[in-house]
N, C-alpha and C positions, 0 to 999 in steps of 0.2 A: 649191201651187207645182209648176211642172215637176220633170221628173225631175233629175238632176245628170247634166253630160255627163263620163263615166268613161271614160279610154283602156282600149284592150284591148289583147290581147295579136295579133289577126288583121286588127283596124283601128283606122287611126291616128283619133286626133282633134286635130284643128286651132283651134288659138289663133288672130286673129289681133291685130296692133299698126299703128296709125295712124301712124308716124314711124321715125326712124332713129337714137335718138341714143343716149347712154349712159344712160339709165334705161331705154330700149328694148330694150339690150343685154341688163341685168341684170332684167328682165323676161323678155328669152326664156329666161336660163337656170335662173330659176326654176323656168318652166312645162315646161323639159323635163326636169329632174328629178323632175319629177310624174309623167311619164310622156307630155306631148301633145308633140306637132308644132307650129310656131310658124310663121307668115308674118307677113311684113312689108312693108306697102306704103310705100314712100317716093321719091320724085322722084329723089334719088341715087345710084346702082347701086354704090356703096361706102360702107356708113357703116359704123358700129358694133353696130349691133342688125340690116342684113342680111348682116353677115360670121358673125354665130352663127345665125342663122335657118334654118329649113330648109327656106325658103322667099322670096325677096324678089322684090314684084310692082313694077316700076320705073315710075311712073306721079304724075302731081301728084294731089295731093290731093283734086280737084275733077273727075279723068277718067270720066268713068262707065264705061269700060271694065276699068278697074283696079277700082273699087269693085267691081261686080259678080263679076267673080274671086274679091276678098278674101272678100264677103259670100257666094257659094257654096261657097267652101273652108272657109270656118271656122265651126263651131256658135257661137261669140264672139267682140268685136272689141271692142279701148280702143283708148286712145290714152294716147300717152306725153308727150305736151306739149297745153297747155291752148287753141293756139290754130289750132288744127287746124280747117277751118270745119267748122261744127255740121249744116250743112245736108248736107255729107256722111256727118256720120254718121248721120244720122235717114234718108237715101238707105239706108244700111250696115244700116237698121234694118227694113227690109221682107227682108231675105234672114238675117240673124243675129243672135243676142241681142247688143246692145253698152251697154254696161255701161262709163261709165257713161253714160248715158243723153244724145241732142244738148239736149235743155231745159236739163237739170243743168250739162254743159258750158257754155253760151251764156250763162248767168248766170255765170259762173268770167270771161268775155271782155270785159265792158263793166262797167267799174267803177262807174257811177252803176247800172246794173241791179243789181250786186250790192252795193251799197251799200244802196239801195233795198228789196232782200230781205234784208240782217241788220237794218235797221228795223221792218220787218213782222214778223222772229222773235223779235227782243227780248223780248215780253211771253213767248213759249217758252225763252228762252235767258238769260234776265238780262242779257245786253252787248248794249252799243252799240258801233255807228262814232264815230270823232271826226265833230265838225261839220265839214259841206262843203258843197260850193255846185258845178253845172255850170256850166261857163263853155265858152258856145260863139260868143261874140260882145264888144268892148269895150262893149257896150248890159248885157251881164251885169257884168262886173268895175266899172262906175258903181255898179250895182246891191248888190254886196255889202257886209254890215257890217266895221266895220273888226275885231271879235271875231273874225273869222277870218285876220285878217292878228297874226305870222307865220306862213305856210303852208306847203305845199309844192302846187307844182303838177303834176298827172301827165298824159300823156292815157290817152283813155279805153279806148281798146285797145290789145294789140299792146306792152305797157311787160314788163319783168321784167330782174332782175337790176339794181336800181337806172336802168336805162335810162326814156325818157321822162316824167324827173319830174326837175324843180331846187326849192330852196328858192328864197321871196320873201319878203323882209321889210318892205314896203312898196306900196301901187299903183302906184308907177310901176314897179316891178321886175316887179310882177307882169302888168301890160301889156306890156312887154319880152321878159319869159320867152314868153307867148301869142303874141307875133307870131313870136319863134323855132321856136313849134311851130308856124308855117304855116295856123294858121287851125284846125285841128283841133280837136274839140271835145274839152275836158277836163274835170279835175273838180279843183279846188282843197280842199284838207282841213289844218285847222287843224292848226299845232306844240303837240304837248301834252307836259310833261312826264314824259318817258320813264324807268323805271328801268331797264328791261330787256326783252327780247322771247321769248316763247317761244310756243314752237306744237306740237299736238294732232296726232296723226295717227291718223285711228279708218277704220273699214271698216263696211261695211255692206251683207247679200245680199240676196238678189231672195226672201228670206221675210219682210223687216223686219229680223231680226235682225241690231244692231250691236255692237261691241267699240271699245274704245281702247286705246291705248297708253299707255304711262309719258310724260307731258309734260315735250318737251325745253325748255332753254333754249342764244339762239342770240347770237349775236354775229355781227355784219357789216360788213363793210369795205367803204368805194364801192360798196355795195348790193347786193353780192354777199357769200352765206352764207359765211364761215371758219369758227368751231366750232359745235359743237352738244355739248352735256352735257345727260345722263340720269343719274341725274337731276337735276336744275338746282342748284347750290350755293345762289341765292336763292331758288328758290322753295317757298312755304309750303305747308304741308299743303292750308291752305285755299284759296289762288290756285291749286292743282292740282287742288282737286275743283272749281271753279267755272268754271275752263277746263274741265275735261271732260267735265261735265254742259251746258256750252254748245256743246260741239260733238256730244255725243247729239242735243241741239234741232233743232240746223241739219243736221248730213247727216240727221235725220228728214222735217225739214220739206223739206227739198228731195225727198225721195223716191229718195232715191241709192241709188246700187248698183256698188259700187267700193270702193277706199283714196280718203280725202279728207282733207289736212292743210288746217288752219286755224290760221294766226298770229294772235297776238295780240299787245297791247303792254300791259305792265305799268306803271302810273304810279309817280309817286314817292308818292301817297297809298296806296299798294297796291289800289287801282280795276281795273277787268280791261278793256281796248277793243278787240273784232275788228277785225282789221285785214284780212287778206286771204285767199282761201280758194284752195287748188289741186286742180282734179279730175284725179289722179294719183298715184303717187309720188312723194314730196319727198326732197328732197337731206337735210334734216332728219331722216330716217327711215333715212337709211343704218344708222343706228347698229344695226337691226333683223336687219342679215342676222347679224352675230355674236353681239349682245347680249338677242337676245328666241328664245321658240321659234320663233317662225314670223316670217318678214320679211314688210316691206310689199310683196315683190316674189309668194312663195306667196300670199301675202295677197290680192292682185288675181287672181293668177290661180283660185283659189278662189270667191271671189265670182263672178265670168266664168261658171265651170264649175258655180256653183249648187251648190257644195260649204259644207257646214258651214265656219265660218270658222273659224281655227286659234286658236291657243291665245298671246295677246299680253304674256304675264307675260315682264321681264326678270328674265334668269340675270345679267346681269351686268353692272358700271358701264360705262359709253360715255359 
């Protein structure tokens, strides 16, 4: 493996971050407590992650004049949100290490891709997706068994935070719900009975070598995160090693190199079913900056920098 890129005391070394938002924020200032320099390129000349930056290139995502900036200033480049287009970072990727990687991203973007890929892991991972179906046409929603209805329907990109997804309880709701989404293609996945949710936040550097975290459990309201508890009041010893040994699997098999959380959905038989993965820092993981030695915020920036990855035992309840 390369060497690790180590600030000095005579030259700076440069981080850089794909966005501007509040996990971009508490990213830079992890990484400058490390000791690097932090840019950030983002379309908006005021956010929250280029007000602490020591550095912000104002440019859309997609400028090949900002990329190149970013990608000559900095020995490393993420991103701070998942749907940043990938083609710019693999652009980002002939001038700087960026981590994690535009493949790894690009499957995090389109829900049947990555649906598609925790299928293919499964025989690695032990979990499955719920059953789903794409629906890019009313020639597909003919097409589907009724076992998949109640559903929820999402589209395929571009959703978060509860956003672009209603339930359907029915085909005719669920031809209803599709022509509200404008024709887009989506991906409909069956209502399974849910106990609870929780999700995995592990890391993984550019040697192989991965780590996890204490698996949180989450609660959510209109599809947006409210709490997270570490560690989970229901969850078992054993739902906690089969979450975490499933998510070894998968940030393995995908070949990552970053923090990467993966939810899951706990049934009411005690069953374990991936549900969706985020290549980043998770909201979920806050609980890291106070309650573990190392956050998932040093945490990326470590991976980035090709540093040994820190030490993910929690000190204390979150």
């Amino acid at each position: 493996m390369s060497l690790p890129f180590v600030p000095t005391a005579t030259k700076p070394t440069w981080l850089g971050v794909m966005g501007g938002g509040q996990l971009g924020r508490m990213f830079v200032h992890a990484a400058q407590a490390m000791g690097y320099k932090v840019a950030v390129l983002e379309p908006e000349a005021d956010t929250p992650a280029g007000q602490a930056a020591d550095r912000t290139i104002v440019a859309k995502y997609t400028d090949p004049a900002g990329l190149l900036e970013l990608g000559r200033l900095c020995v490393a480049v993420t991103t701070e949100f998942e749907n940043v287009p990938a083609d710019s970072l693999a652009s980002l990727a002939a001038h700087s290490f960026v981590a994690p990687a535009a493949q790894c991203v690009s499957v995090a973007q389109d829900r049947i891709i990555e649906k598609r890929f925790f299928v293919d892991c499964a025989p690695r991972s032990g979990v499955m997706p719920a059953p789903h179906k794409a629906i890019a046409s009313h020639l597909d929603i003919d097409a589907i068994g009724d076992e998949l209805l109640p559903g929820i329907l999402k589209t395929v990109r571009m959703g978060y935070d509860g956003k672009g997804q209603v339930v359907v309880r029915s085909r005719a709701e669920l031809r209803a719900a599709f022509d509200k989404m404008q024709g887009v293609t989506c991906l409909l996945e069956k209502l399974l009975p849910l106990a609870y949710e929780v999700s995995v936040l592990t890391a993984r550097g550019a040697d192989g070598v991965s780590v996890v975290y204490p698996i949180a459990e989450n609660v959510h309201r209109g599809g947006i995160l409210f709490t997270t508890t570490v560690p989970g009041p229901n969850v078992s010893a054993e739902c906690a090693r089969k979450a975490q040994d499933a998510a070894r699997a998968i940030v393995d098999q995908l070949g990552y190199v970053g923090v990467l959380c993966i939810e899951f959905f706990v049934l009411a038989d005690g069953s374990l079913v991936v549900n969706e993965m985020a290549p980043r820092p998770h909201n979920s993981g806050h609980y890291t900056i106070d309650a573990c030695v190392t956050s998932q915020f040093a945490q990326q920036a470590r991976a980035m920098a090709r540093l040994p990855l820190g030490d993910v035992r929690q000190h204390s309840p979150a």
